[in-house]
C-alpha positions as CSV (number, residue, x, y, z in Angstrom):
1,X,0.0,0.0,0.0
2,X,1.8,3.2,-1.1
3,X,-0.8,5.9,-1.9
4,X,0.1,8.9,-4.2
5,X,-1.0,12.4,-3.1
6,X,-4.7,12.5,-4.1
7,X,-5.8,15.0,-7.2
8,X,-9.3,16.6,-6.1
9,X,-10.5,16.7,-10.3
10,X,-10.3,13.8,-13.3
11,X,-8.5,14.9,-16.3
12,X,-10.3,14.0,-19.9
13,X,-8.1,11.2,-20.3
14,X,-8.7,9.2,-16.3
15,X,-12.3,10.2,-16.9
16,X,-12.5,8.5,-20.3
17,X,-10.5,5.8,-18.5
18,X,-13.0,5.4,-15.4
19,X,-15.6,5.9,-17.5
20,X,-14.9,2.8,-19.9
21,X,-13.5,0.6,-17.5
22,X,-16.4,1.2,-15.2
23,X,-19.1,0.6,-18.1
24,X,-17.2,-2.8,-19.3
25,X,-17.4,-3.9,-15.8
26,X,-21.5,-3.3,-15.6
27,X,-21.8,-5.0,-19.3
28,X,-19.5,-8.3,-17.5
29,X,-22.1,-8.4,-14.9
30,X,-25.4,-8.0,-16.7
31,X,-24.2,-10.8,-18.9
32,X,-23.2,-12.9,-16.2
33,X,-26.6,-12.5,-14.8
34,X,-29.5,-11.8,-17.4
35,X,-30.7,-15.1,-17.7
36,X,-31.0,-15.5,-13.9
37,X,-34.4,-16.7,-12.2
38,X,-34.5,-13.1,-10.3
39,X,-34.0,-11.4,-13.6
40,X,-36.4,-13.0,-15.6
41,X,-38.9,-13.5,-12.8
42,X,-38.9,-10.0,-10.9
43,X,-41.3,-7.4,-12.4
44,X,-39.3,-4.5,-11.2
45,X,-36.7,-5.7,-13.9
46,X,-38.8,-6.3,-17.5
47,X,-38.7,-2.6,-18.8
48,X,-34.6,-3.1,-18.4
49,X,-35.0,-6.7,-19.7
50,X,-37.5,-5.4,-23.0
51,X,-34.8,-2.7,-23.5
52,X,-31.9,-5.2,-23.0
53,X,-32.9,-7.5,-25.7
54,X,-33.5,-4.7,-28.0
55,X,-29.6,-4.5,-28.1
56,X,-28.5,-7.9,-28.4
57,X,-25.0,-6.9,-30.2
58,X,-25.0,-4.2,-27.7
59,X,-21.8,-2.0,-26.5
60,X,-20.7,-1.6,-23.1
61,X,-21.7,2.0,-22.8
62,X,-25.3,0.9,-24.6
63,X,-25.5,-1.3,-22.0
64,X,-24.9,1.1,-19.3
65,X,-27.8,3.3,-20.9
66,X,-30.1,0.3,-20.7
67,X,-29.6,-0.3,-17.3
68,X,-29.2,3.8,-16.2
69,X,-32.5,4.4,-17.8
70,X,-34.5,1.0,-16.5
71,X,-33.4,-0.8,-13.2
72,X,-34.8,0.4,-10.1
73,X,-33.8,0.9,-6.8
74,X,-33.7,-2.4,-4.5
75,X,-33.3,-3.5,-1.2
76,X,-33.6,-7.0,0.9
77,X,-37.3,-6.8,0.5
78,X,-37.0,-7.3,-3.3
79,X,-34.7,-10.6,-2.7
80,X,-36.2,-12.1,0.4
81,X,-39.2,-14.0,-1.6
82,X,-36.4,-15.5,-4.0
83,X,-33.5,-16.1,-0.9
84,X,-36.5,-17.7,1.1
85,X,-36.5,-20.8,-1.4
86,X,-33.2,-21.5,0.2
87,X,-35.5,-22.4,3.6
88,X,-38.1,-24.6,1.9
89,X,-38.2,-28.2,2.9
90,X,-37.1,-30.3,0.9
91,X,-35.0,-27.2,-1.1
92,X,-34.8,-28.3,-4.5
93,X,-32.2,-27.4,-7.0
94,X,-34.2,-26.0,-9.9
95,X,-35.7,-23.6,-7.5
96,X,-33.0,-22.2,-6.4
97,X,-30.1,-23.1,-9.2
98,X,-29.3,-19.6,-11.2
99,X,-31.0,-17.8,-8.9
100,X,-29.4,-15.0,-8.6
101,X,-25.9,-15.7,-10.5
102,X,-25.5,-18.5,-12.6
103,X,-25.0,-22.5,-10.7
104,X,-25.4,-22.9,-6.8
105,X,-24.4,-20.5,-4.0
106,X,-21.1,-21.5,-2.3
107,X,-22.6,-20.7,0.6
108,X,-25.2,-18.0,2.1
109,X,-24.1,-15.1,3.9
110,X,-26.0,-14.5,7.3
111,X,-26.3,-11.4,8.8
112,X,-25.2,-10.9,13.0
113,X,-29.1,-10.0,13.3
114,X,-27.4,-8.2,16.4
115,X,-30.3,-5.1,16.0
116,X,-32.9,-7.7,17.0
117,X,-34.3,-8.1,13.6
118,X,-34.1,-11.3,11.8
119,X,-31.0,-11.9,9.7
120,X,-30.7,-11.3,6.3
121,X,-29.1,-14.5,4.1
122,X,-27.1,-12.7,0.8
123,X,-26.0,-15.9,-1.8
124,X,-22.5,-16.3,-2.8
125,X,-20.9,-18.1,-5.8
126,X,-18.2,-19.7,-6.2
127,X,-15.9,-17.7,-8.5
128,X,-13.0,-16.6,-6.5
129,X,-11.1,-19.7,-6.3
130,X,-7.7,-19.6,-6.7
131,X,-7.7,-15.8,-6.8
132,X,-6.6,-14.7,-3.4
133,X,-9.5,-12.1,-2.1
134,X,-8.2,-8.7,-0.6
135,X,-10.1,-9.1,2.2
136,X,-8.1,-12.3,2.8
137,X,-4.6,-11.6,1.8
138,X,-2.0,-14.8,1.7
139,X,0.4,-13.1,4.1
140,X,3.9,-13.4,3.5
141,X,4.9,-14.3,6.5
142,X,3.1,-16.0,10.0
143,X,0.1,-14.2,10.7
144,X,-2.5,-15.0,13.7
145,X,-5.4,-14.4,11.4
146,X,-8.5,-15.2,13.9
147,X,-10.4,-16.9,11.4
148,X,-13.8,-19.0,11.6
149,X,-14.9,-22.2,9.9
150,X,-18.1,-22.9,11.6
151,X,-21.3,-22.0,10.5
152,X,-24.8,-22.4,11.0
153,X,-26.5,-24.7,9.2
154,X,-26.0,-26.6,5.8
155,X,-28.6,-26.6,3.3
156,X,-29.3,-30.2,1.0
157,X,-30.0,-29.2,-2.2
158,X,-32.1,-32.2,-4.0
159,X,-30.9,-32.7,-7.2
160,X,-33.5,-34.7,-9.8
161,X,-30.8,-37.9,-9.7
162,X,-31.9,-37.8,-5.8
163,X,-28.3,-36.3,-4.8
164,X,-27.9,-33.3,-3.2
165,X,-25.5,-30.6,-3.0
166,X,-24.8,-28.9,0.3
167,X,-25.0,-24.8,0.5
168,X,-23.6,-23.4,4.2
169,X,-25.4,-21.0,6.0
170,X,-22.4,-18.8,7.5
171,X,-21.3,-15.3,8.2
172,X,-19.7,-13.6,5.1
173,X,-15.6,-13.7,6.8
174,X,-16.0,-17.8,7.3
175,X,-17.6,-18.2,4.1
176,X,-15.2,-16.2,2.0
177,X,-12.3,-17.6,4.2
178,X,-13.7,-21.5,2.9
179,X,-14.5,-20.4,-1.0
180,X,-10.8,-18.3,-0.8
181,X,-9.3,-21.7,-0.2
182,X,-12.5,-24.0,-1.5
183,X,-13.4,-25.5,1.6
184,X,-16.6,-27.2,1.5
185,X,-17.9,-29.3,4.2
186,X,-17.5,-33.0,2.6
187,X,-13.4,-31.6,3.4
188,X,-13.8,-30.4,7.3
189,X,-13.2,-34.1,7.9
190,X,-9.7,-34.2,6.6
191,X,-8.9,-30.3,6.6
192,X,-9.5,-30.3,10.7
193,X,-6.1,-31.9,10.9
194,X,-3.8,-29.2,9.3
195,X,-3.0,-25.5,9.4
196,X,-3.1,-23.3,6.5
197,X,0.6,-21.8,4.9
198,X,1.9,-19.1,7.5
199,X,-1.2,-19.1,9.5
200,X,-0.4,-19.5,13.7
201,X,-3.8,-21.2,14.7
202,X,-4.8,-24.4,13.2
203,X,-7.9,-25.3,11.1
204,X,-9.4,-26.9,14.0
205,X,-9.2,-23.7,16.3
206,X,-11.7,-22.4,13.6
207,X,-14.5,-24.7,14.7
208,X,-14.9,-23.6,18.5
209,X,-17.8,-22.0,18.8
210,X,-17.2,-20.4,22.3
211,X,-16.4,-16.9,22.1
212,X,-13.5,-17.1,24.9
213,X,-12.0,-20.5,24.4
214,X,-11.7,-18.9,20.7
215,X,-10.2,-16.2,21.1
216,X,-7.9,-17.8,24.0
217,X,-6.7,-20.7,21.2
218,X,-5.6,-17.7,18.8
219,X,-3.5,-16.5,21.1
220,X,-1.9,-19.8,22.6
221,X,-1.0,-20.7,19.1
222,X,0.6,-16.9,18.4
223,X,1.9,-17.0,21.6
224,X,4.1,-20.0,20.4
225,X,5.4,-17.9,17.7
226,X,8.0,-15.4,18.1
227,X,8.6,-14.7,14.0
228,X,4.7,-13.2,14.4
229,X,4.7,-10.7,11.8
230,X,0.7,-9.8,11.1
231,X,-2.8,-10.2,12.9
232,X,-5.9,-10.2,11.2
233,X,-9.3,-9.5,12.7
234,X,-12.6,-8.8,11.7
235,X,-13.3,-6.4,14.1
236,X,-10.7,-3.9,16.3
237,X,-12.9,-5.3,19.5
238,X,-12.6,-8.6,18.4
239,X,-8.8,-8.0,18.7
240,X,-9.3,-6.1,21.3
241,X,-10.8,-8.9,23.3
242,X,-8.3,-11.3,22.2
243,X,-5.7,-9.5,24.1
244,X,-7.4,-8.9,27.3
245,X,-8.0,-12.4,27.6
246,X,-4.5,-12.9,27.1
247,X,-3.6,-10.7,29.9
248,X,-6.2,-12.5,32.2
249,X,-4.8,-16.0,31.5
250,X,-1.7,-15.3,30.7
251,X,0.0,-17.7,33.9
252,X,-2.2,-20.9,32.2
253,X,-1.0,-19.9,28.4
254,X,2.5,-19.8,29.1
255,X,2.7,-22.8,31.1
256,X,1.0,-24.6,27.7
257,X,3.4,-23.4,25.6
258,X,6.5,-24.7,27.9
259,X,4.9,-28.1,28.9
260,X,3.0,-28.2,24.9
261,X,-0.3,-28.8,26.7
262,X,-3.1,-27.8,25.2
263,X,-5.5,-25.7,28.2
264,X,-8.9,-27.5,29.0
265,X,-11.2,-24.5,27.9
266,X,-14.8,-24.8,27.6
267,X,-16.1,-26.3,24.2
268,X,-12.7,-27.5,23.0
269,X,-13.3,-31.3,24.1
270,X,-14.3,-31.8,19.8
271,X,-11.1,-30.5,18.3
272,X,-8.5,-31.5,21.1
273,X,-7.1,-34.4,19.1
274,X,-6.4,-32.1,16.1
275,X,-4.8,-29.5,18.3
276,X,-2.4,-31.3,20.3
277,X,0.3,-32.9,18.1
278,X,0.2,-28.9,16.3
279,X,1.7,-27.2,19.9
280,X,5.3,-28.9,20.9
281,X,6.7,-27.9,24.1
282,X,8.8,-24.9,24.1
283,X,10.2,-24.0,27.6
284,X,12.5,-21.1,26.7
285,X,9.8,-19.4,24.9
286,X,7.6,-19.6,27.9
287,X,10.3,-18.6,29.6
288,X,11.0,-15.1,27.9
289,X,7.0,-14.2,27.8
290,X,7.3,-14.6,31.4
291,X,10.2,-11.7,31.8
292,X,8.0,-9.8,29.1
293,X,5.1,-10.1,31.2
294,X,6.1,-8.0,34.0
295,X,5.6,-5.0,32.3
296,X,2.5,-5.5,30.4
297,X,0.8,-2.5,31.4
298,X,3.8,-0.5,29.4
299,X,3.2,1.0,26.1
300,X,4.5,-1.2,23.0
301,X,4.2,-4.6,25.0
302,X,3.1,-6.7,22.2
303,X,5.8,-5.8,20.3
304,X,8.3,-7.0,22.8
305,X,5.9,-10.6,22.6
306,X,6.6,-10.3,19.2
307,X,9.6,-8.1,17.8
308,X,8.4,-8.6,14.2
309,X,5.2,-7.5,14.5
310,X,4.5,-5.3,11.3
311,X,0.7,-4.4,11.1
312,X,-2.5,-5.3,12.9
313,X,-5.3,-5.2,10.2
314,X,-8.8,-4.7,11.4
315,X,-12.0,-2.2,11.3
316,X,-11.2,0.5,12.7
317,X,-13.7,3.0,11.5
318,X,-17.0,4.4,12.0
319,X,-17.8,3.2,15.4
320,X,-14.7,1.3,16.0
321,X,-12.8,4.2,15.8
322,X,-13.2,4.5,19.9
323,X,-10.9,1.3,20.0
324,X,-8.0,2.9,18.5
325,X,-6.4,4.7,21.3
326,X,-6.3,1.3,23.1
327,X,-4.8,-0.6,20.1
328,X,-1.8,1.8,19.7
329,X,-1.0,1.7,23.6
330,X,-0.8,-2.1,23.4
331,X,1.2,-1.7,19.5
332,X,3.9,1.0,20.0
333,X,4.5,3.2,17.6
334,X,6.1,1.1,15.2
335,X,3.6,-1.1,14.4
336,X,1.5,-0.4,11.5
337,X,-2.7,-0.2,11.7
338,X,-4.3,-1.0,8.7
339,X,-7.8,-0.4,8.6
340,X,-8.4,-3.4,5.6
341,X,-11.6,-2.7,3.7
342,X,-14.6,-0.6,3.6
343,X,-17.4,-3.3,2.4
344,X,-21.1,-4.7,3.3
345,X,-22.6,-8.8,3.4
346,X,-23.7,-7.5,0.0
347,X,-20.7,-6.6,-1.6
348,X,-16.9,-5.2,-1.6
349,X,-16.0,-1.2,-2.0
350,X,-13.2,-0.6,-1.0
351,X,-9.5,-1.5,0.2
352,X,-7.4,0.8,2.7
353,X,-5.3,3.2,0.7
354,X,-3.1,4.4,3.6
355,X,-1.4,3.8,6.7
356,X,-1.2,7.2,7.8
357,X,-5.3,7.8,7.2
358,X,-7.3,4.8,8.2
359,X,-10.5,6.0,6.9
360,X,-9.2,6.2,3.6
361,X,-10.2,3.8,1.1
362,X,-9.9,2.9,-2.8
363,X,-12.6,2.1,-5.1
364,X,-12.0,-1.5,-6.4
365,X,-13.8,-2.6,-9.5
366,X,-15.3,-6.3,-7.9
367,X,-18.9,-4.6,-7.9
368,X,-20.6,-1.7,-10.1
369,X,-21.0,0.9,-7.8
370,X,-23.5,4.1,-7.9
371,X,-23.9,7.1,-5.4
372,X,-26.6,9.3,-4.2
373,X,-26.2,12.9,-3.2
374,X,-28.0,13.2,0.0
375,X,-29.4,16.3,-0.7
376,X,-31.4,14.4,-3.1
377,X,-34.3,12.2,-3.3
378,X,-33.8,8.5,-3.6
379,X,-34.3,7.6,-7.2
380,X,-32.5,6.0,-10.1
381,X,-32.7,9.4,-12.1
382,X,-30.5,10.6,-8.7
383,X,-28.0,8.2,-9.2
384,X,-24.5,9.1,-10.4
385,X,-21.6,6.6,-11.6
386,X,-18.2,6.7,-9.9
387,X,-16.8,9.2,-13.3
388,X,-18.9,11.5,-12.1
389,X,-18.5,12.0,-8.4
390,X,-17.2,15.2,-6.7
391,X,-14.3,15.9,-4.6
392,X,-15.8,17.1,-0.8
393,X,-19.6,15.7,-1.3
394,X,-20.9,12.8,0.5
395,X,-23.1,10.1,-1.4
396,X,-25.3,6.9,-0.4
397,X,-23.8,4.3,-1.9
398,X,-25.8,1.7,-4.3
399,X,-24.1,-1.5,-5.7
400,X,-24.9,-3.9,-8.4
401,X,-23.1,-7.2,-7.9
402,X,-21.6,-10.0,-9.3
403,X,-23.7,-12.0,-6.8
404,X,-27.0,-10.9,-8.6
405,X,-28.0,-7.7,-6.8
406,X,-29.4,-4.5,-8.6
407,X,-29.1,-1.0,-7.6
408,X,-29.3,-2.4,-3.9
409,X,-29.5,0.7,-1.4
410,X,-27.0,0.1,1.1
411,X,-27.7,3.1,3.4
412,X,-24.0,3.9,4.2
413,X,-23.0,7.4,3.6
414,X,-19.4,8.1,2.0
415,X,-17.6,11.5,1.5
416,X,-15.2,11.8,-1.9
417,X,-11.8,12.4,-0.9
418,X,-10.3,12.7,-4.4
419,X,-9.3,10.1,-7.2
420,X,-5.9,8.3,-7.1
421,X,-4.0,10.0,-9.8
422,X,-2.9,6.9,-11.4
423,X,-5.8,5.2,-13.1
424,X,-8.4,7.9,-11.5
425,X,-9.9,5.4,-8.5
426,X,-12.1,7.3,-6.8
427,X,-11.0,7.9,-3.0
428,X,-13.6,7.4,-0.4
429,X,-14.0,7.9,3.5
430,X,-16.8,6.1,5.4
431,X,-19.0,8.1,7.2
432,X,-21.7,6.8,8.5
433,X,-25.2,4.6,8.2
434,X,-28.0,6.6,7.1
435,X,-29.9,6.0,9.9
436,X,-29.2,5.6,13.7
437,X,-32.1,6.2,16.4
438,X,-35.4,8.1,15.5
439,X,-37.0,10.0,19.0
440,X,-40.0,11.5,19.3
441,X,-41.1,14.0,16.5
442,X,-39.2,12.5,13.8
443,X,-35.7,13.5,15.3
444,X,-33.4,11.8,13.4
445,X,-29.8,10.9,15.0
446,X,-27.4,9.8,12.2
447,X,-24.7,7.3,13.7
448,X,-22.1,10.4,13.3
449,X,-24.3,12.2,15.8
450,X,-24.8,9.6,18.5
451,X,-20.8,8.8,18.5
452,X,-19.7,12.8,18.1
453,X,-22.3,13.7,21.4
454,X,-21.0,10.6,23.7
455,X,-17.4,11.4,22.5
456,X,-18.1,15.1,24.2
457,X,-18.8,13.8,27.2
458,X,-15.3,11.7,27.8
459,X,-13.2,14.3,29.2
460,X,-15.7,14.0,32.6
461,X,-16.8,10.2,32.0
462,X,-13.4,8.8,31.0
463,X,-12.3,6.8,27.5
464,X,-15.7,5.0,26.1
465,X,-14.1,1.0,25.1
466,X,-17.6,0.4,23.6
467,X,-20.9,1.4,23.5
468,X,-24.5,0.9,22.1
469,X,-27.8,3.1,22.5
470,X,-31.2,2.6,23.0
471,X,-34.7,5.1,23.0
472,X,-34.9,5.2,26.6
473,X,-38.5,5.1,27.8
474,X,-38.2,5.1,31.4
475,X,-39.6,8.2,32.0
476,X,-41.4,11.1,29.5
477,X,-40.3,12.0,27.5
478,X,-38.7,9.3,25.6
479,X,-34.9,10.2,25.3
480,X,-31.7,9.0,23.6
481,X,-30.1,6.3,26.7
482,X,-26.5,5.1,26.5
483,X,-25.0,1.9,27.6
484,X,-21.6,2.5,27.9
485,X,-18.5,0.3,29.1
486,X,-14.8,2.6,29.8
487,X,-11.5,1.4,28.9
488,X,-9.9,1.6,32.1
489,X,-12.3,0.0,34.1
490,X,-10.0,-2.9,35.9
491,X,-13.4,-4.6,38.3
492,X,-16.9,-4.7,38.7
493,X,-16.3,-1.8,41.1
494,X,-16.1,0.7,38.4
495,X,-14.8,4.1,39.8
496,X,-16.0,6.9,38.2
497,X,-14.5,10.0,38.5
498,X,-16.1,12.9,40.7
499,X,-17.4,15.0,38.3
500,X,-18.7,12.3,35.9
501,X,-22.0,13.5,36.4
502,X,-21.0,16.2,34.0
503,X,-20.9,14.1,31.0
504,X,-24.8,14.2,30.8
505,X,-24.5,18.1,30.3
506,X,-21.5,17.9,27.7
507,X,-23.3,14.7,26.2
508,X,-26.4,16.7,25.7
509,X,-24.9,19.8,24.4
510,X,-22.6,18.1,22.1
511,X,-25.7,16.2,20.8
512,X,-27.5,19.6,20.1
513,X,-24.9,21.0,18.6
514,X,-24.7,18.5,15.6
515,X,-28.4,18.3,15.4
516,X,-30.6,21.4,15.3
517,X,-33.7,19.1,15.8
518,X,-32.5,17.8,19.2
519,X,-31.7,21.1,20.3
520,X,-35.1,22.0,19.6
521,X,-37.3,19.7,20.6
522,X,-35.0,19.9,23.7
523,X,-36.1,23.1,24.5
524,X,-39.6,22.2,23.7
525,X,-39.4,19.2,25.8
526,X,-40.8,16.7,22.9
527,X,-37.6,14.8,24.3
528,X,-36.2,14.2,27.4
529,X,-32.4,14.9,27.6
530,X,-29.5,11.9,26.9
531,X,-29.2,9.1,30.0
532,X,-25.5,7.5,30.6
533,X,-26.1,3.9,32.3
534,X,-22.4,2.7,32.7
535,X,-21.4,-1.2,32.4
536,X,-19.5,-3.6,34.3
537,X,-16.0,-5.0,32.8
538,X,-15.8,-7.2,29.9
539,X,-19.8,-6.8,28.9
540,X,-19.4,-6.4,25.6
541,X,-17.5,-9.3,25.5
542,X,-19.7,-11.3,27.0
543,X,-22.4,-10.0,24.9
544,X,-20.8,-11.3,22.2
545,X,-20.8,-14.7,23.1
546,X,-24.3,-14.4,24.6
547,X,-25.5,-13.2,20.9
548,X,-23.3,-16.2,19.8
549,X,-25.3,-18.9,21.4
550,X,-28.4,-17.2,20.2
551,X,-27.6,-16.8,16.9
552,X,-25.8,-19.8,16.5
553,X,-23.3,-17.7,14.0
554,X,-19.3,-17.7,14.1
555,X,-17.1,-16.2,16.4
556,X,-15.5,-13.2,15.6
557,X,-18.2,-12.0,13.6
558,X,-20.6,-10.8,15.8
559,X,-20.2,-6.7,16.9
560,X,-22.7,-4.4,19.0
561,X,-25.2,-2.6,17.0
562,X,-24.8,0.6,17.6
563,X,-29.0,1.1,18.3
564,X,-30.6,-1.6,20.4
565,X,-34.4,-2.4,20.0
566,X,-35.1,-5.7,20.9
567,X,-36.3,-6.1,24.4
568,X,-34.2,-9.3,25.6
569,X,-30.7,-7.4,24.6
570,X,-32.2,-4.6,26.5
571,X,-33.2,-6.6,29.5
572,X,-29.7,-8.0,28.8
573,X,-27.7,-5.0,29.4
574,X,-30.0,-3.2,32.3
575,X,-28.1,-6.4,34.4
576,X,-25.2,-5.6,34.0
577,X,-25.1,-1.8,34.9
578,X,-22.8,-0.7,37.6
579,X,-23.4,3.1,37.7
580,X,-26.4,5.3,36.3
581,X,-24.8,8.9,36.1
582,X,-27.3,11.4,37.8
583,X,-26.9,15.0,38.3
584,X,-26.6,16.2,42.0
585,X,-29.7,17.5,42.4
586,X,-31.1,14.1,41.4
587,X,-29.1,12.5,43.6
């Protein structure tokens, strides 16, 4: 990754370029997937299909017109009557074969469903083998990449000879992470046994399903090796949480690693015979982690655990962005962040562009992607293509997929940050979902809002590790409430600080400064002002693997939503609050 200085305007010549290269890529996927059962079947689609076959010996930039002028806008609710063939019993194949894309799904992506809702299921082919995905880089060197194989469910597909073909229901990381290397199930049985070129943790670390004993198998396995040179994450918390379980059972890891015993953790019992002959006894190893360990709360200790330590890749924007003070204090300053991809279940945008600016991200041509100015109405006449963004504006962004989805709304907003100047890219920085929490009166909080008004509240409350929201309606009137958990809280005994109560007051006034509407319906009283119920220790983590049972998904994929709305998280977080800030009077 070594970005050039970003020009703010295409030339002719990287316009024409984008332009064409951008158009060809459209025409690849609209004749990868016209004959589909969701393009020939959905209604939505026959003025584009009418005009498409008008132009059979059509050009990519007539096929660009045909589709500008005649797809509509689309989101799950258009694929959800198609997807739900997937759930019939029995499911058979010409239902669901060529759904979407041409042949079977590798496997079905499944949503966290952490908001309450039920998850969505996205279909994914199988064309990526053998070509390395960014997302999933083969690293050069060893790299703990805390990686997933387990997954859900498996769907038989009956086939008319009376076979069947199975289709994995699985969050989007494990399922890539199999199709990267083509992993389907009929090979768990053999696979289980190795480890994957320059990877620490074997295969069969990948099928615990319990949140800690996961995490705490990732790091045995890198503890072993001292040449570690890259982690890889889904999440920044998920790494996050790797490391303070580290610290918390860092006496039983080390004497593993010298005696090459593997630790009796909870849900491991399956994949114990797999993991033992991979971990050989290494006394002087454990012996140097122990000198290292007496000074773990220094800055940079993970790079004396392992002195070729070169990047830690990982989100680290949007919301995750709070977790970034924590990583470099554990990293030093030598160690590189890189803030991997900006993307959705639906599809890929974007790869980090810089080490220096870790919300800074290049347009990669896997997907056709369009953008809304949200000044505008959503519509396809709204709609512009990458060729024709603007440097400084920020757009909704809208993708068309080689996985067979049209013009599907996203509702993450982007800001242009200028075009690479060597083949005209366009530069993006994440911003925010469309939508986080709605109040009373239609007072709409964008996800910017909710973070930037708890973030003004810290120098009272101390550094927030995580936190979600919910509409608290304890009292009237109904209110923005925040569940938060701080980063240096060491017990269940949190200590707050004596003037925490004055977070409320900067909460609130940092909330009404970045939204008019709050400030005035404030003032009116048509909401109540912003509630702070702080957490115990380690909550978030544990509501992780609480969402993990429920779900039933992979570890390391689940994360907080940011708003809560379903009453059994709520009921799940209001037991395990420590401290409810309150002002003095309320005392």
């Amino acid at each position: 990754m070594s970005p050039q200085t970003p020009i703010t305007t295409l030339s002719p010549e990287l316009h024409t370029q984008l332009k064409e290269h951008t158009e060809g890529l459209l025409n690849d996927i609209i004749n990868t997937n016209l004959q589909t059962r969701f393009v020939q079947e959905f209604d939505g689609l026959r003025d584009f299909r009418d005009a498409i076959e008008l132009r059979k010996d059509r050009s990519a930039h007539e096929a660009w017109e045909c589709y500008r002028d005649s797809v509509p806008l689309t989101n799950y609710a258009t694929y959800e009557p198609f997807i739900s063939r997937f759930l019939a019993e029995p499911c058979r194949e010409e239902r669901v074969k060529d759904l979407l894309s041409p042949g079977l799904p590798f496997f079905l992506a499944k949503s966290s469903g952490t908001s309450g809702k039920a998850a969505k299921l996205f279909p994914k082919y199988h064309r990526l083998v053998g070509a390395p995905l960014s997302r999933y880089p083969v690293f050069p060197a060893k790299a703990c990449h805390i990686m997933s194989m387990a997954y859900s469910r498996v769907i038989d597909v009956v086939r008319n000879e009376g076979e069947s073909a199975k289709v994995i229901v699985t969050t989007s990381s494990s399922g890539r992470l199999r199709m990267q290397h083509d992993l389907g199930t009929e090979k768990d049985p053999e696979i289980i046994k190795t480890t994957l070129p320059n990877i620490t943790s074997p295969i069969a670390v990948g099928h615990i399903r319990h949140y800690r004993s996961y995490l705490l198998m990732h790091a045995l396995f890198a503890l072993a090796e001292e040449q570690l040179t890259f982690f890889y994450a889904t999440y920044s918390t998920l790494f996050l949480d790797l490391i303070m379980f580290m610290e918390e059972e860092w006496s039983m890891l080390l004497d593993s690693i010298e005696n090459g015993t593997i630790p009796d953790l909870e849900d491991t019992h399956h994949v114990r015979e797999y993991l033992e002959p991979k971990l050989l006894p290494n006394p002087s190893r454990a012996q140097k982690l122990r000198k290292i360990g007496e000074s773990r709360a220094d800055p940079g200790w993970l790079s004396r655990i392992w002195p070729e330590l070169q990047q830690v890749v990982c989100i680290v924007t949007g919301l995750f962005a709070t977790t970034l003070p924590k990583i470099r204090h554990y990293l030093g300053p030598k160690v590189l962040i890189n803030s991997r991809s900006m993307g959705a279940r639906e599809g890929y945008i974007g790869e980090s562009y810089s080490f220096t600016d870790l919300n800074l991200f290049k347009l990669v041509t896997k997907e056709f992607t369009e953008y809304l100015d949200i000044t505008k109405d959503p519509s396809p006449a709204n709609l512009v293509p990458a060729w024709d963004l603007e440097t400084g504006r920020r757009y909704e962004v809208f993708l068309t997929t080689r996985d067979g989805v049209w013009r599907y709304r996203l509702e993450d907003i982007i800001e242009v940050a200028g075009f690479d100047p060597g083949d005209g890219m366009p530069l993006l920085r994440y911003i925010e979902r469309l939508k986080c929490a709605v109040l009373p009166d239609d007072v709409s909080l964008t996800e910017t809002q909710v973070v930037e008004g708890l973030l003004a509240g810290e120098n009272s409350l101390g550094k927030v590790k995580e936190f979600t929201v919910v509409i608290d309606e304890r009292t009237s009137p109904r209110r923005l409430g925040y569940f938060v958990e701080l980063q240096d809280a060491l017990s269940e005994s949190v200590y707050l600080r004596p003037d925490a109560h004055l977070a409320l007051h900067d909460v609130r006034d940092g909330l009404r400064r970045t939204n008019d509407n709050v400030d005035l319906n404030i003032s009116k009283k048509t909401i109540g002002e912003p509630t702070i119920r702080v957490l115990k220790p380690g909550t978030f983590s544990e509501y992780r693997q609480w969402r993990l049972r429920i779900a039933r998904t992979a570890a390391g994929q689940t994360k907080v939503p940011v708003l809560v709305t379903d009453e059994a998280t709520k009921a799940w977080l209001k037991e395990r609050v420590v401290h409810e800030l309150l002002c003095p009077a309320e005392d």
